[in-house]
PDBQT receptor file of N, H, CA, C and O in Angstrom, charges set to zero:
ATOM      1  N   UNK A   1      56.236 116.685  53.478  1.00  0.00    +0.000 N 
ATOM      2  CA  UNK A   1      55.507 117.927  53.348  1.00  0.00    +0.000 C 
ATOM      3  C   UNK A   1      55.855 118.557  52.009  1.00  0.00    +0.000 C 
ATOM      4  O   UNK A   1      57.032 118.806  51.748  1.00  0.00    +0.000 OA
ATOM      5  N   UNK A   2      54.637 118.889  50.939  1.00  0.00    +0.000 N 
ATOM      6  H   UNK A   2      53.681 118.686  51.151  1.00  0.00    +0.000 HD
ATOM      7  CA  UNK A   2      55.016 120.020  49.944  1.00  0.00    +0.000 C 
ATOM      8  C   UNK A   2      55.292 121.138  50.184  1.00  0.00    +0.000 C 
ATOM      9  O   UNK A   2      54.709 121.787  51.053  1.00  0.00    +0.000 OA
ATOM     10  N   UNK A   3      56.404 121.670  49.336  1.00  0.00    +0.000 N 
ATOM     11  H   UNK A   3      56.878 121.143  48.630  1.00  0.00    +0.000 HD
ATOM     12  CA  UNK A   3      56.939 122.875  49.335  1.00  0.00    +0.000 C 
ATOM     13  C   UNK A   3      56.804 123.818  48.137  1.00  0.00    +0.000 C 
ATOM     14  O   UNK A   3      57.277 123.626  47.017  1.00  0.00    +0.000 OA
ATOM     15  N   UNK A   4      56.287 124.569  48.433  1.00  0.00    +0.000 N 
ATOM     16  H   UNK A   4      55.903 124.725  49.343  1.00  0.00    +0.000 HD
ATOM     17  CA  UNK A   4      56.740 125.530  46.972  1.00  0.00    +0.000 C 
ATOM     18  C   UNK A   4      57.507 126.841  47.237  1.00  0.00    +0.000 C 
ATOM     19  O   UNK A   4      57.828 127.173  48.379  1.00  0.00    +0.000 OA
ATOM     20  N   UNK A   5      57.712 127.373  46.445  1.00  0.00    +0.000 N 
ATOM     21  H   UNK A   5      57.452 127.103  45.518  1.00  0.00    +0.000 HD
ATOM     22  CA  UNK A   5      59.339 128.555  46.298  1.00  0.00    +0.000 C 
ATOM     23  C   UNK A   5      58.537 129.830  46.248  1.00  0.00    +0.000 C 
ATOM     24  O   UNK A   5      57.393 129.929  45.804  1.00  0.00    +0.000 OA
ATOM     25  N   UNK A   6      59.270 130.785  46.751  1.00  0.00    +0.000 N 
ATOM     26  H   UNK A   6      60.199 130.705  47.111  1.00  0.00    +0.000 HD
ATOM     27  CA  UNK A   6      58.631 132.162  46.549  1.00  0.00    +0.000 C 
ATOM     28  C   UNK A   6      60.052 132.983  46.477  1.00  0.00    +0.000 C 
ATOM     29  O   UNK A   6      61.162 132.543  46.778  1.00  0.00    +0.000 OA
ATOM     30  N   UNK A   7      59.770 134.091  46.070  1.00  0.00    +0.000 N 
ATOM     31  H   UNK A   7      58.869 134.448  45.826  1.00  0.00    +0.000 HD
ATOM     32  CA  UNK A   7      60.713 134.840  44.690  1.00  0.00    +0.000 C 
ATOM     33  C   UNK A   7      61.410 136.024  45.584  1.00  0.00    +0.000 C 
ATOM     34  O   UNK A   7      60.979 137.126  45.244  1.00  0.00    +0.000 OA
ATOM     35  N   UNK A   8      62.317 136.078  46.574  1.00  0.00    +0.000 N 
ATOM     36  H   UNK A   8      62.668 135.183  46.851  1.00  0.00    +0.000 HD
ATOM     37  CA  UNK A   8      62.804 137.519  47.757  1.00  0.00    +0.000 C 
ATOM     38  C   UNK A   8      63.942 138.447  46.944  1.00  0.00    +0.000 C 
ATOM     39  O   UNK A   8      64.975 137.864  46.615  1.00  0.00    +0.000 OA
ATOM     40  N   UNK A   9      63.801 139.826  46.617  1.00  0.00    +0.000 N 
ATOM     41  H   UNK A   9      62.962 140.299  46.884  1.00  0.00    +0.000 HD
ATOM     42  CA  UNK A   9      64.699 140.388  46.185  1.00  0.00    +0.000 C 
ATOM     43  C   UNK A   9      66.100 140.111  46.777  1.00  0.00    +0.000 C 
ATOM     44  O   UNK A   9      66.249 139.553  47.864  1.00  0.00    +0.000 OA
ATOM     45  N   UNK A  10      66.903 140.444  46.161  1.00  0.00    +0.000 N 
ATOM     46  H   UNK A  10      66.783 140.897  45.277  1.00  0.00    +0.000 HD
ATOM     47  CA  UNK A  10      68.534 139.884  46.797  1.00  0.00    +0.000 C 
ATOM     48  C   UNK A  10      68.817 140.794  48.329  1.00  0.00    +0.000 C 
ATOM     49  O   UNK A  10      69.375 140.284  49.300  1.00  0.00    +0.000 OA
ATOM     50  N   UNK A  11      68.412 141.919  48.298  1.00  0.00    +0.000 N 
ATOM     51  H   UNK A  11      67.958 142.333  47.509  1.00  0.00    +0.000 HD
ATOM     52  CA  UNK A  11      68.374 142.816  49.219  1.00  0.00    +0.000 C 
ATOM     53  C   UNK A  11      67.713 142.871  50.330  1.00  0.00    +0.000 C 
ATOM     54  O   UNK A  11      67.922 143.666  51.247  1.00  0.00    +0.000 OA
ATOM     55  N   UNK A  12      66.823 141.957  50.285  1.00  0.00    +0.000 N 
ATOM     56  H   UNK A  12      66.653 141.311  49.541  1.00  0.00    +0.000 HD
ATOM     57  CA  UNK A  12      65.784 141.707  51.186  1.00  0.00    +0.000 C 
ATOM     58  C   UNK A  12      66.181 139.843  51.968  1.00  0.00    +0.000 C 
ATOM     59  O   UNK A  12      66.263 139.350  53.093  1.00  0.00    +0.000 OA
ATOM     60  N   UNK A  13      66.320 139.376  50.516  1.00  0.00    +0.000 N 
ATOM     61  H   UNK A  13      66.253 139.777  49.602  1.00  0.00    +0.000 HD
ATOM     62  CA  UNK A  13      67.326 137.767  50.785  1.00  0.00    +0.000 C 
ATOM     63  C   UNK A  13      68.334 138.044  51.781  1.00  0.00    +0.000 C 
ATOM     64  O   UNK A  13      68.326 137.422  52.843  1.00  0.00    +0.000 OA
ATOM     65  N   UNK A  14      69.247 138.971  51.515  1.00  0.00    +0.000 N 
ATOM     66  H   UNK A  14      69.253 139.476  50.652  1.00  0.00    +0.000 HD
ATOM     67  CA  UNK A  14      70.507 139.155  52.693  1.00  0.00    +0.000 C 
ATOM     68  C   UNK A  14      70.270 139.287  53.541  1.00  0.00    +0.000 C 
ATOM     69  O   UNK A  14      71.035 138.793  54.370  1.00  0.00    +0.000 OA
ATOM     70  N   UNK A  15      68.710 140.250  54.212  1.00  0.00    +0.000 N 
ATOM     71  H   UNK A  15      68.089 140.651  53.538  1.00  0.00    +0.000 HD
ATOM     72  CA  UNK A  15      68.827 140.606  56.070  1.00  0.00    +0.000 C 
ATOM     73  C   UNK A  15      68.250 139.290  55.925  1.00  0.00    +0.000 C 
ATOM     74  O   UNK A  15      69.012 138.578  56.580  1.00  0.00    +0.000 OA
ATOM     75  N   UNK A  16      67.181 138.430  55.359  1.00  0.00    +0.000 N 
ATOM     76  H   UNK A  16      66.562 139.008  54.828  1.00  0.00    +0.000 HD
ATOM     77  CA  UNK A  16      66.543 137.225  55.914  1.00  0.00    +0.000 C 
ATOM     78  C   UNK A  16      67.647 136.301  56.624  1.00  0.00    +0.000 C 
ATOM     79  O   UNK A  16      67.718 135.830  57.759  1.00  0.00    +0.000 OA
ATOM     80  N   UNK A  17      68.770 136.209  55.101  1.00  0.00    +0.000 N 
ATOM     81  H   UNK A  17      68.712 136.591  54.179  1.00  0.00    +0.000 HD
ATOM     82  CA  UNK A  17      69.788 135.419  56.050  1.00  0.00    +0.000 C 
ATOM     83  C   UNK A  17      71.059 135.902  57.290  1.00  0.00    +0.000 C 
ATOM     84  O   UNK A  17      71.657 135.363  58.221  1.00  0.00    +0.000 OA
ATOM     85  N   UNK A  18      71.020 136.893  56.794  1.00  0.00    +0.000 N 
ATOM     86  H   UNK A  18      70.534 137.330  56.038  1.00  0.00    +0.000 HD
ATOM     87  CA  UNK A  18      71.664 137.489  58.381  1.00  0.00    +0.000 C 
ATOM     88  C   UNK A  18      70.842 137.684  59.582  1.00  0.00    +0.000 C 
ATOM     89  O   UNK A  18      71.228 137.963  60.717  1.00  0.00    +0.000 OA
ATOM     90  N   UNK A  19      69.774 137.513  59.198  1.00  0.00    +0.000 N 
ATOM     91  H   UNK A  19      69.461 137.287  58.276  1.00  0.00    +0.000 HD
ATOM     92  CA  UNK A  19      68.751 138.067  61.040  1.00  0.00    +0.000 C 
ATOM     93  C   UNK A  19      68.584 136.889  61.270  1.00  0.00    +0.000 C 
ATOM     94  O   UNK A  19      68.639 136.658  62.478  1.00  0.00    +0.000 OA
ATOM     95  N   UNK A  20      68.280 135.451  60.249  1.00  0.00    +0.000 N 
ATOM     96  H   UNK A  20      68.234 135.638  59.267  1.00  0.00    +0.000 HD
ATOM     97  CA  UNK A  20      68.381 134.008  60.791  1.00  0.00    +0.000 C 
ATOM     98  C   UNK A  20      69.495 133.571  61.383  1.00  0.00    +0.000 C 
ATOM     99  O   UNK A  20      69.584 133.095  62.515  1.00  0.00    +0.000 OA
ATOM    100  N   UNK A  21      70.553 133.782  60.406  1.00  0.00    +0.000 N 
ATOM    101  H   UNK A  21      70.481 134.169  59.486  1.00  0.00    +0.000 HD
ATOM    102  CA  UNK A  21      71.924 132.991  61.459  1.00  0.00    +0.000 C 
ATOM    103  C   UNK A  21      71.946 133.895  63.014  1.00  0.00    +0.000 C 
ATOM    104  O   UNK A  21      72.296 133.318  64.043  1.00  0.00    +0.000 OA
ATOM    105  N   UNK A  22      71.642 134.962  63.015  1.00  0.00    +0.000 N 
ATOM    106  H   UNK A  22      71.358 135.431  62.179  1.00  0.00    +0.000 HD
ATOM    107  CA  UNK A  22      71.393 135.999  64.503  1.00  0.00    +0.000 C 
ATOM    108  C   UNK A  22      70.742 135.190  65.638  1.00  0.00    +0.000 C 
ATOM    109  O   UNK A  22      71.173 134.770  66.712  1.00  0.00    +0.000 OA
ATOM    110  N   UNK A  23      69.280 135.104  64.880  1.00  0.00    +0.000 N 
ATOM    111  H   UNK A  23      68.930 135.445  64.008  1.00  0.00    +0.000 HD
ATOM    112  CA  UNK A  23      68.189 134.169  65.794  1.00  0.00    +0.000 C 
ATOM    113  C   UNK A  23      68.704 132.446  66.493  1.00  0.00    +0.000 C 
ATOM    114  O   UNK A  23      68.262 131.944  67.526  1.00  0.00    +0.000 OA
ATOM    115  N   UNK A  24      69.615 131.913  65.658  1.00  0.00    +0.000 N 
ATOM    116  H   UNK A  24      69.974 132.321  64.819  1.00  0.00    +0.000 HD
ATOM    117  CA  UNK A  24      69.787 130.531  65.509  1.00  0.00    +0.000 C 
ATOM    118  C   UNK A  24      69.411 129.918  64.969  1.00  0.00    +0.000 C 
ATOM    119  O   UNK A  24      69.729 128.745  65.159  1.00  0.00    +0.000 OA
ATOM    120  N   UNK A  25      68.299 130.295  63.718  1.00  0.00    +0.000 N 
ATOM    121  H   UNK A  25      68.041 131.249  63.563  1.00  0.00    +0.000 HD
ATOM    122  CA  UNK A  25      68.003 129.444  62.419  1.00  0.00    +0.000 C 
ATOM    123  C   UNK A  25      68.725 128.758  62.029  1.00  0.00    +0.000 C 
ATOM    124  O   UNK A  25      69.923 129.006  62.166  1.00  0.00    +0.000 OA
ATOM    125  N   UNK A  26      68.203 127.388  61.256  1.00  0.00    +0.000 N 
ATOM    126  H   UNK A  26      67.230 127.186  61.145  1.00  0.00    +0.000 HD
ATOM    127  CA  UNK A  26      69.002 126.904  61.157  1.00  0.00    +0.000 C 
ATOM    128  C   UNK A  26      69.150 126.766  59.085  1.00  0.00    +0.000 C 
ATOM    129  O   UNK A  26      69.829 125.967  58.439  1.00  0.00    +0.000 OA
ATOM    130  N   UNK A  27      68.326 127.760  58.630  1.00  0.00    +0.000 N 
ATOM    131  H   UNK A  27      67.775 128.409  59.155  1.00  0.00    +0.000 HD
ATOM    132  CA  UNK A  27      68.183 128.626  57.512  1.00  0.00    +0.000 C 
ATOM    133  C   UNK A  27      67.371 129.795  57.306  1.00  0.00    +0.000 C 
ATOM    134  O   UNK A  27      66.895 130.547  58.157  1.00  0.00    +0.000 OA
ATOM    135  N   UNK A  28      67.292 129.833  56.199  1.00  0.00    +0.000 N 
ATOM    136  H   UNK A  28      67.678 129.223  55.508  1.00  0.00    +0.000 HD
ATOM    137  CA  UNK A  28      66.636 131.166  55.927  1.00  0.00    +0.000 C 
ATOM    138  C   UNK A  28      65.334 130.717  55.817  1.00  0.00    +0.000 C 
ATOM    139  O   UNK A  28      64.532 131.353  56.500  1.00  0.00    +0.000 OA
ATOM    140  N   UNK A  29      64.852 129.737  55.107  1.00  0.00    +0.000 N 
ATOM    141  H   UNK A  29      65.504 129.220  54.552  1.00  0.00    +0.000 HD
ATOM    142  CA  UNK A  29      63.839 129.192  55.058  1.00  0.00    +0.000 C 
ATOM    143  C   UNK A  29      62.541 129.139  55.883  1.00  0.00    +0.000 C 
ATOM    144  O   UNK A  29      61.362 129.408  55.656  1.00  0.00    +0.000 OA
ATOM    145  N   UNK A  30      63.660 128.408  57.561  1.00  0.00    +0.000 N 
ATOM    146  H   UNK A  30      64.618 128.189  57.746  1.00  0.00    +0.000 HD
ATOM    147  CA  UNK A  30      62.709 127.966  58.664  1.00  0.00    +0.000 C 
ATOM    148  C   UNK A  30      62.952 129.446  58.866  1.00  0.00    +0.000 C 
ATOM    149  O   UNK A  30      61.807 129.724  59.223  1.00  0.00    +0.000 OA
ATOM    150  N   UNK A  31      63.410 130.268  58.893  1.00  0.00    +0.000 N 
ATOM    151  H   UNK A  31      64.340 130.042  58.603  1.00  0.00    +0.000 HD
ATOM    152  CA  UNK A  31      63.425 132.090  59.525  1.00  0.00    +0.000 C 
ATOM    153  C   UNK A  31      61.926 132.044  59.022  1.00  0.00    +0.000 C 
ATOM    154  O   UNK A  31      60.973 131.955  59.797  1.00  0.00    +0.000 OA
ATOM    155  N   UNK A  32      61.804 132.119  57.522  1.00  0.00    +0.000 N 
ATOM    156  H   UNK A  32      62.577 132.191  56.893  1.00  0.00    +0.000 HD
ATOM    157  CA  UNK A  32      61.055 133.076  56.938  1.00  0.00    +0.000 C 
ATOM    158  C   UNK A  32      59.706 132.308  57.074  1.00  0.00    +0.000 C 
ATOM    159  O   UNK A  32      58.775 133.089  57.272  1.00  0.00    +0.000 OA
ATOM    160  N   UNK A  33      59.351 131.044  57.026  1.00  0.00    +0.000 N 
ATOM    161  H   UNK A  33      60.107 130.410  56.866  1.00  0.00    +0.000 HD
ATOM    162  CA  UNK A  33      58.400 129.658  58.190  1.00  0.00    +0.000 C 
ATOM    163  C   UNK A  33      57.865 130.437  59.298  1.00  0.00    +0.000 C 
ATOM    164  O   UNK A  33      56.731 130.816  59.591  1.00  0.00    +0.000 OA
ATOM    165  N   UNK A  34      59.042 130.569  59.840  1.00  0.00    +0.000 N 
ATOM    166  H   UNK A  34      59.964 130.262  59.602  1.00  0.00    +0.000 HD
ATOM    167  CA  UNK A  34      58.404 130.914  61.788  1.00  0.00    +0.000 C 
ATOM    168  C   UNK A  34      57.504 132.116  61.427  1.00  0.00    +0.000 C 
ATOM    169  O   UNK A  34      56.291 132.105  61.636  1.00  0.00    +0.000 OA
ATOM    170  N   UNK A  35      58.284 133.335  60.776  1.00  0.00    +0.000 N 
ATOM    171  H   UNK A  35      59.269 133.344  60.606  1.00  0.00    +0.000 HD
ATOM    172  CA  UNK A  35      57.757 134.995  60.617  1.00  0.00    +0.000 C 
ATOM    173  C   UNK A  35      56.550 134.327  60.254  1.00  0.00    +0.000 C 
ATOM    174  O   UNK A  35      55.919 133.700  61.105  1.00  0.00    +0.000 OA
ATOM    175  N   UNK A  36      56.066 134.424  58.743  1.00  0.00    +0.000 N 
ATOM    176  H   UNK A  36      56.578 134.934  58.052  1.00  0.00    +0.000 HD
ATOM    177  CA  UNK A  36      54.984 133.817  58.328  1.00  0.00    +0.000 C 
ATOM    178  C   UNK A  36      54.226 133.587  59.440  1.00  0.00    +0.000 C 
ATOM    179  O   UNK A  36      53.567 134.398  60.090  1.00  0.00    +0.000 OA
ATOM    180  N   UNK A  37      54.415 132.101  59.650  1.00  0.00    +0.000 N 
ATOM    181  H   UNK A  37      54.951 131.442  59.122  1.00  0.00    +0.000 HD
ATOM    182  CA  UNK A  37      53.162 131.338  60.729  1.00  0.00    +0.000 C 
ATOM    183  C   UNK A  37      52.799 132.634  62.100  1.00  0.00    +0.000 C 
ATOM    184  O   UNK A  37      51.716 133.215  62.158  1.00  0.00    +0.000 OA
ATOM    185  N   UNK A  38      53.578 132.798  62.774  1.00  0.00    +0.000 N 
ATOM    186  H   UNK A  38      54.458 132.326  62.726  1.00  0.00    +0.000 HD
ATOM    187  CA  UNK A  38      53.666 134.332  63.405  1.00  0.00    +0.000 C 
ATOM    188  C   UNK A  38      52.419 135.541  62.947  1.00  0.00    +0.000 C 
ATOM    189  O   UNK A  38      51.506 135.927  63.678  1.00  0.00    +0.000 OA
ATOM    190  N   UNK A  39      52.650 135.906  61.773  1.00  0.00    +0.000 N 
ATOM    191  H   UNK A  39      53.392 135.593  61.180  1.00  0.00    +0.000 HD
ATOM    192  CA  UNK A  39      52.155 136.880  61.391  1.00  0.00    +0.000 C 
ATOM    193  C   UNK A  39      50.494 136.466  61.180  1.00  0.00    +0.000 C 
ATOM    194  O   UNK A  39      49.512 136.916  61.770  1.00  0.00    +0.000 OA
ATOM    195  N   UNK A  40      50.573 135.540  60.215  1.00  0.00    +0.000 N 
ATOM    196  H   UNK A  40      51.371 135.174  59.736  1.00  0.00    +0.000 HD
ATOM    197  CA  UNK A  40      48.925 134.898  59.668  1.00  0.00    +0.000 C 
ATOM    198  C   UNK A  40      48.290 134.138  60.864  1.00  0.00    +0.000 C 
ATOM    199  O   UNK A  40      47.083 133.913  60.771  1.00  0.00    +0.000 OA
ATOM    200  N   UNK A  41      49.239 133.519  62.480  1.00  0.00    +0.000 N 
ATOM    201  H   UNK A  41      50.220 133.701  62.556  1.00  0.00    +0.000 HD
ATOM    202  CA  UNK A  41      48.522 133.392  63.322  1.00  0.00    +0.000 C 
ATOM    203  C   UNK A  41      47.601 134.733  63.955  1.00  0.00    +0.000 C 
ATOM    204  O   UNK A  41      46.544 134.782  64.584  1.00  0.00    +0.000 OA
ATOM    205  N   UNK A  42      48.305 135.503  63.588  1.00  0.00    +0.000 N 
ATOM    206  H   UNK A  42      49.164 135.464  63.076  1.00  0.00    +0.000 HD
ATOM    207  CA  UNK A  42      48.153 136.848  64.157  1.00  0.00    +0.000 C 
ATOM    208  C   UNK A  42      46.425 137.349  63.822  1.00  0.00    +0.000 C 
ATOM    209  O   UNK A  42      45.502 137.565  64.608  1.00  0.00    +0.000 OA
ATOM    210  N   UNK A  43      46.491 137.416  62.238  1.00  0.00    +0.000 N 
ATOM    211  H   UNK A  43      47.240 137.241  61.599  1.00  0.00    +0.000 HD
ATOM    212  CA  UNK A  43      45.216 137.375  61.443  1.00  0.00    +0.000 C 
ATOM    213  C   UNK A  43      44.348 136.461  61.687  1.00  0.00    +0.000 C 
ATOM    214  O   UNK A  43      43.172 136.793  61.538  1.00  0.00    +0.000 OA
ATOM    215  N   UNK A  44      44.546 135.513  61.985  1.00  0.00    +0.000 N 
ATOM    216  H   UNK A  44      45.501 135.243  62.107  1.00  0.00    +0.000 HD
ATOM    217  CA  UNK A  44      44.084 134.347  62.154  1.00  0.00    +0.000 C 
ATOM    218  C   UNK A  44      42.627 134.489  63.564  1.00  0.00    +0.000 C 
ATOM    219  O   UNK A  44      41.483 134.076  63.753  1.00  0.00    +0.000 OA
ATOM    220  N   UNK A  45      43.511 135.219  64.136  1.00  0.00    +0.000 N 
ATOM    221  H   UNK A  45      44.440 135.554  63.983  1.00  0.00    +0.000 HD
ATOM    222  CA  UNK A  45      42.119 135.451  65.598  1.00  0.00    +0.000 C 
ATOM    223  C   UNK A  45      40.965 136.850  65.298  1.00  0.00    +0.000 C 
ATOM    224  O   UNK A  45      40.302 137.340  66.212  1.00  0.00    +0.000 OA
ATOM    225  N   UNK A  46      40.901 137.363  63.782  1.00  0.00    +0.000 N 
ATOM    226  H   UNK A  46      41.440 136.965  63.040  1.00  0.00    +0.000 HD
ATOM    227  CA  UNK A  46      40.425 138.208  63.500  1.00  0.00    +0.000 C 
ATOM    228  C   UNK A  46      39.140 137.661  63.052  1.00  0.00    +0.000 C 
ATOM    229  O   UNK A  46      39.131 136.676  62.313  1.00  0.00    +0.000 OA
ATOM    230  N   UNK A  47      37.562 138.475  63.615  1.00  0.00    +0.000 N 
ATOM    231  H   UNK A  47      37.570 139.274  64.215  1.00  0.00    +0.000 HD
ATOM    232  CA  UNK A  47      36.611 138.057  63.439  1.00  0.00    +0.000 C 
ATOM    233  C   UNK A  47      36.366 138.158  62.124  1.00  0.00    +0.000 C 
ATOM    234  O   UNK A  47      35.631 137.225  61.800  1.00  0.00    +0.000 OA
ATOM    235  N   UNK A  48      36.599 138.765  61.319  1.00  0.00    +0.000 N 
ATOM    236  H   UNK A  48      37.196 139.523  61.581  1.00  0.00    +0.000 HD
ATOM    237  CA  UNK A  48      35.847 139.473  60.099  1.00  0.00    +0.000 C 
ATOM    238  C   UNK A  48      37.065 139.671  58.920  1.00  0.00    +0.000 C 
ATOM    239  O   UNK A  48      38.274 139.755  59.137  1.00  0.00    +0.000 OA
ATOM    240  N   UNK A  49      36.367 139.718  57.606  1.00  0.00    +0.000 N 
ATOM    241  H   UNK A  49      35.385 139.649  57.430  1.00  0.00    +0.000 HD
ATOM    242  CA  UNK A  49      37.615 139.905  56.301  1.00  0.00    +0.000 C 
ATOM    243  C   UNK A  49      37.820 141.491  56.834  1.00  0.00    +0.000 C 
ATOM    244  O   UNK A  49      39.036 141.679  56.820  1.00  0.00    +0.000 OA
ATOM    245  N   UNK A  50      37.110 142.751  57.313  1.00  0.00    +0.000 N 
ATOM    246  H   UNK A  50      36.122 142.598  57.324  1.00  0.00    +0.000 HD
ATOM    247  CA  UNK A  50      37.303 144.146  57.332  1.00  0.00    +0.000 C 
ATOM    248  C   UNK A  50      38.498 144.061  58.620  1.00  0.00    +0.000 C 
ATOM    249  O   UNK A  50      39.598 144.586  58.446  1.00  0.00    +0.000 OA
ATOM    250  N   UNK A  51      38.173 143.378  59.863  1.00  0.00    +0.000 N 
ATOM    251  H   UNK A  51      37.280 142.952  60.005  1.00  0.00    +0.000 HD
ATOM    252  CA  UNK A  51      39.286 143.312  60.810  1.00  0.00    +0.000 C 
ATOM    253  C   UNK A  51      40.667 142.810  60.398  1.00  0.00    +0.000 C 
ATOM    254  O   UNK A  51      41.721 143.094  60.965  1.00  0.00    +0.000 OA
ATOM    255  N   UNK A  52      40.529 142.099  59.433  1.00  0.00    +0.000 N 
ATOM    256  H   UNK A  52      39.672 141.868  58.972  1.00  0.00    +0.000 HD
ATOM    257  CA  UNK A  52      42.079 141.976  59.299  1.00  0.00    +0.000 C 
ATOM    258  C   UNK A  52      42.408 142.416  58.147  1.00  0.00    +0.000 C 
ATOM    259  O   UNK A  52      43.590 142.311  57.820  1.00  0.00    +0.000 OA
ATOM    260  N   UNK A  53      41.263 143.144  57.048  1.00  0.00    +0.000 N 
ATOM    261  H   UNK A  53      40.303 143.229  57.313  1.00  0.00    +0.000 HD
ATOM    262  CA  UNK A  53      42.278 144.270  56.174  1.00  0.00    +0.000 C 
ATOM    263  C   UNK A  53      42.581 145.269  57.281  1.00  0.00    +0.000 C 
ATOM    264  O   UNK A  53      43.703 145.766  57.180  1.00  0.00    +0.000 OA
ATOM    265  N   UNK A  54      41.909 145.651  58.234  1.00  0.00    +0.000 N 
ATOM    266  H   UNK A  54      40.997 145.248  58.316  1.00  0.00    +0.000 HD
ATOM    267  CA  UNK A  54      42.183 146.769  58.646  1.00  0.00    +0.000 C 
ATOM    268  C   UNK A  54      43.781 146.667  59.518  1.00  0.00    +0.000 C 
ATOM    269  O   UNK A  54      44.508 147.626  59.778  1.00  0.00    +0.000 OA
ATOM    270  N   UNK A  55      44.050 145.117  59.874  1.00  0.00    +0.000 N 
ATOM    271  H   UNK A  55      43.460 144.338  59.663  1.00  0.00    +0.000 HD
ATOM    272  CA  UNK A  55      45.501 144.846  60.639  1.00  0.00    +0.000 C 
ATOM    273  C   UNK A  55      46.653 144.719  59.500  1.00  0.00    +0.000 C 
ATOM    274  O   UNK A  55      47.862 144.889  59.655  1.00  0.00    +0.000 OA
ATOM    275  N   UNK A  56      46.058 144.427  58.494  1.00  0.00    +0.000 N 
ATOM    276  H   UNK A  56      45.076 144.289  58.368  1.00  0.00    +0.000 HD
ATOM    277  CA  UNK A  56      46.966 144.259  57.523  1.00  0.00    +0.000 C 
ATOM    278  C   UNK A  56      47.421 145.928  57.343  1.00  0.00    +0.000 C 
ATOM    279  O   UNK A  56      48.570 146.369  57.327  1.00  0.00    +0.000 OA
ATOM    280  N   UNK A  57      46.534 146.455  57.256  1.00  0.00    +0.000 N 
ATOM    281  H   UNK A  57      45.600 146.097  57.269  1.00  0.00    +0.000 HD
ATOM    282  CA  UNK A  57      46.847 148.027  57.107  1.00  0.00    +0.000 C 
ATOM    283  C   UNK A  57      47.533 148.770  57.863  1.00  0.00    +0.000 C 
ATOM    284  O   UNK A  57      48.325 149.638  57.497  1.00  0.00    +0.000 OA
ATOM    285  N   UNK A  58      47.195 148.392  59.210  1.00  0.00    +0.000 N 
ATOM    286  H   UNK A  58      46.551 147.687  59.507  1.00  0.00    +0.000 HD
ATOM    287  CA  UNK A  58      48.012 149.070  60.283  1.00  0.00    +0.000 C 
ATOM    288  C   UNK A  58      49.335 148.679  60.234  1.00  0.00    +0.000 C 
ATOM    289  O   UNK A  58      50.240 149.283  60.810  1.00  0.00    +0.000 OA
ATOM    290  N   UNK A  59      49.488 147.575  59.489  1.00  0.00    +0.000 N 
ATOM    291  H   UNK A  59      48.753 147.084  59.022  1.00  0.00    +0.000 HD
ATOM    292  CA  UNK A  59      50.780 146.961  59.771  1.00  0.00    +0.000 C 
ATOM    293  C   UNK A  59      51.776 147.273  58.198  1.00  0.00    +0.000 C 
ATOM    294  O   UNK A  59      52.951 146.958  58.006  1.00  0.00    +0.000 OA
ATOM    295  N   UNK A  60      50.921 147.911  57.342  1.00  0.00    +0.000 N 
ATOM    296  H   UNK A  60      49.967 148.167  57.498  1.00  0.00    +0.000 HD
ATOM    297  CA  UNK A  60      51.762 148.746  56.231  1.00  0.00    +0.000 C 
ATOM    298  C   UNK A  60      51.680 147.564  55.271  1.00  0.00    +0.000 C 
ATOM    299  O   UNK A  60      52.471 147.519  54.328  1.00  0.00    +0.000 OA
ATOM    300  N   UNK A  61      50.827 146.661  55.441  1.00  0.00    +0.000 N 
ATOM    301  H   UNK A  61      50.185 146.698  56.207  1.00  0.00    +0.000 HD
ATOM    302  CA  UNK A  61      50.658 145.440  54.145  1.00  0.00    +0.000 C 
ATOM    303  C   UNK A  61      49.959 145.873  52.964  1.00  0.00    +0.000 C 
ATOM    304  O   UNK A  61      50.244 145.575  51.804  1.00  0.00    +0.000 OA
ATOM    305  N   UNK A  62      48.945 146.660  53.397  1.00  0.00    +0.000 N 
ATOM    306  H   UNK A  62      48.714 146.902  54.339  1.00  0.00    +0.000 HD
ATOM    307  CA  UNK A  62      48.021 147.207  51.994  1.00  0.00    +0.000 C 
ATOM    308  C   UNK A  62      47.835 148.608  52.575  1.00  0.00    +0.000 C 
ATOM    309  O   UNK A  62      47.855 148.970  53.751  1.00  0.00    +0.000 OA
ATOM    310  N   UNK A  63      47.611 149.444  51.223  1.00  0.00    +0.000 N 
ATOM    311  H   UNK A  63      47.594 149.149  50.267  1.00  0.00    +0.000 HD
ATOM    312  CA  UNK A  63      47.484 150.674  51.496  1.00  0.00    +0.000 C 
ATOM    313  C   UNK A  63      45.676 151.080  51.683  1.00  0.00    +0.000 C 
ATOM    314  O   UNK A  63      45.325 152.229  51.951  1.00  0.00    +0.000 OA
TER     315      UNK A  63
């Protein structure tokens, strides 16, 4: 599987890896994997581009 890298402030890096070792991750990586897939499944059952700006919104993603 390809991978590519994405860029987490250090401050934000630390709870990822402390709320993973919490969960039983077995990194930060698969933590931040599961959230992801989680979240965009979430969007994912939304009929329309306006229904899921509007979840993205509720959920404090875009203003």
């Amino acid at each position: 599987m390809a991978s590519e890298k994405i860029k987490l402030d250090k401050d934000l890096m630390d709870r990822v890896r402390k709320f993973a070792a919490m969960a039983g991750y077995s990194s930060a990586e698969e933590f931040v994997a599961h959230c992801l897939e989680k979240e965009i499944a979430g969007l994912e059952t939304s009929d329309s581009e306006d229904e899921i700006k509007k979840k993205l919104k509720g959920l404090g993603y875009i203003g």
